[in-house]
C-alpha positions, 0 to 999 in steps of 0.5 A: 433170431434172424439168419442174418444175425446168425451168420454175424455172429459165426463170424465173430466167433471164427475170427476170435479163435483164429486170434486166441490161437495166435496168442496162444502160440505166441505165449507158448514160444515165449516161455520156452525161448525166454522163459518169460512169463506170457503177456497175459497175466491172466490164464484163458477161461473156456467157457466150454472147458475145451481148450483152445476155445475163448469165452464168447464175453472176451472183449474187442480190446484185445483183438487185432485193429483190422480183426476188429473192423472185419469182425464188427463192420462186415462188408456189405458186399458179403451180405446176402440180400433179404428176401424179396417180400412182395410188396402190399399193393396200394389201395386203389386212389379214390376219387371223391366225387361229391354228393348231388345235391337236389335243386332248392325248391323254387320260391313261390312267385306271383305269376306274371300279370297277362299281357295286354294282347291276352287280354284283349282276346279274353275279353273278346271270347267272353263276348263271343260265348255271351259272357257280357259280365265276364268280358265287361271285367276283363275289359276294365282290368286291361284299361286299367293298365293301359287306358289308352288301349282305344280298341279295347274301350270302344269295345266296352262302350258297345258292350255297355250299350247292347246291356242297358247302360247306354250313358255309361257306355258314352262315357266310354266313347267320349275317353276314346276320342279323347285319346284319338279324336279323329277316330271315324269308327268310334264316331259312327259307333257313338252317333248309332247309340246316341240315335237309340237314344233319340239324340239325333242332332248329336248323332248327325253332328257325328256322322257328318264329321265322318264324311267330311274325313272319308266321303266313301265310309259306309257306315257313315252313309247307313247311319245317316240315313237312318237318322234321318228318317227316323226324324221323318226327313225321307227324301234327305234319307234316300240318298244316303241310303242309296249311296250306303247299297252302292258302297255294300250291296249285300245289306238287307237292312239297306235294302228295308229303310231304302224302301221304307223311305221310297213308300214314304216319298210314293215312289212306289215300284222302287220302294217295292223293288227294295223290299223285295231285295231284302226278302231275297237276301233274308227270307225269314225277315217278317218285315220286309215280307210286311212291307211288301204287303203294304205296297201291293195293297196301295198298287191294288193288289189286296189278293197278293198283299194278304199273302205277304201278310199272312207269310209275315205273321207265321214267321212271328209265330216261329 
């Protein structure tokens, strides 16, 4: 039992003996004044069998209002407060933080297809490490997807015609004039290979289209000028020779066919002079050396021509 409960219950018990004793009093007085019998028609029971002490079940029925109201509704002012009880700390708050999850993993996609640049240069790097058959697929593969790449097919031709296949690297040729018919550098290109070819009608067909668009094209000048003397015509060939060293003077091979055509025409100190330069700008050229050999032997020099051709051979046995 709480104490609380226990001082209740003291004071319900204090209250019903200060009223038993009142009515006990009251009940005696009334005998001796009026000899009446008390208002009680039923003698109090002690619970304890002392006197003047009520049994604890005696009902509220016979207590006074206001005894009634202080014994069942204490006041609450009259309570004490219950004992301050510590609190139960609240669980700290937590936070849900969710999981990380890992990334999915990336699906499996097709890598991009190379740009049309990277390719080029691919095919250019095969050509540079002697991979002709690589350069050749790679070259395919970019017209393949950009047919009117004109760099890159004039660059299949040349490479289909240093490796034998000189009539499909004409083809070639041709679908880039189709695409840029005023293209002088395929038409110089294409006018070389149709000369190894002996076609050189078609050839100089070409390269006088050339001059006729750019009158100062070296290329143009040179080529000619070996066409033309590969057709015997010597003296039409000098002056696009000539014209081909004044426009690059560092060409030795200007230099060779410049002189070869000279010795042709008998102009012989100027084909020994153009010789002679060859030999300066390369040395190990056995042919130029040959020819120099040949024009010391019709000036009368045998002595200094069999030591051209003496120098000549031993570069050929290199």
């Amino acid at each position: 039992m709480s104490r609380h409960r226990r001082r209740r219950r003291s004071r319900r018990r204090a209250a019903a003996r200060a009223v038993a004793g009142r009515v006990f009093s009251d009940a005696s007085t009334s005998h001796d004044h009026a000899g009446a019998p008390s208002r009680h028609p039923f003698p109090f029971v002690l619970a304890s069998g002392s006197p003047g002490e009520p049994d604890r079940a005696e009902t509220t029925a016979d207590l006074a209002p206001e005894q009634t109201e202080a014994t069942m509704e204490p006041d609450l002012q009259d309570r004490e407060a219950p004992p301050d009880v510590p609190e139960r700390p609240e669980p700290p708050k937590v936070r849900w933080i969710p999981t990380p999850q890992a990334p999915p993993a990336p699906t499996a996609t097709a890598p991009e297809p190379a740009s049309d640049e990277l390719l080029y240069r691919a095919a250019r790097q095969a050509e540079l490490n002697g991979e002709n058959a690589r350069a050749i697929g790679i070259y395919r593969e970019l017209l393949h997807r950009h047919e009117s790449h004109v760099a890159a097919r004039a660059n299949l031709a040349l490479l289909l015609g240093r490796t034998g296949q000189p009539d499909a690297a004409l083809v070639e040729f041709a679908t880039c004039l189709s695409h840029d018919p005023g293209n002088t550098e395929v038409l110089v290109y294409r006018a070389a290979l149709l000369a190894t070819e002996t076609r050189y009608a078609e050839a100089e067909g070409d390269l006088h289209t050339v001059l006729r668009v750019d009158p100062g094209n070296v290329e143009a000048h040179y080529h000619l000028g070996l066409v033309l003397s590969r057709k015997g015509r010597w003296a039409d060939a000098t002056p696009y020779l000539r014209r081909a060293i004044e426009l690059d003077s560092s060409r030795a091979s200007a230099y060779f066919y410049l002189g070869e055509a000279l010795n042709h025409v008998d102009d012989l100190d100027g084909a020994l002079r153009c010789y002679q330069r060859a030999a300066e700008l390369r040395p190990n050229d056995s042919r130029a050396l040959y020819g120099i050999g040949i024009v010391l032997d019709r000036l009368n020099r045998p002595d200094d021509a069999a030591q051209m051709y003496r120098r000549s051979r031993e570069i050929l046995r290199q």
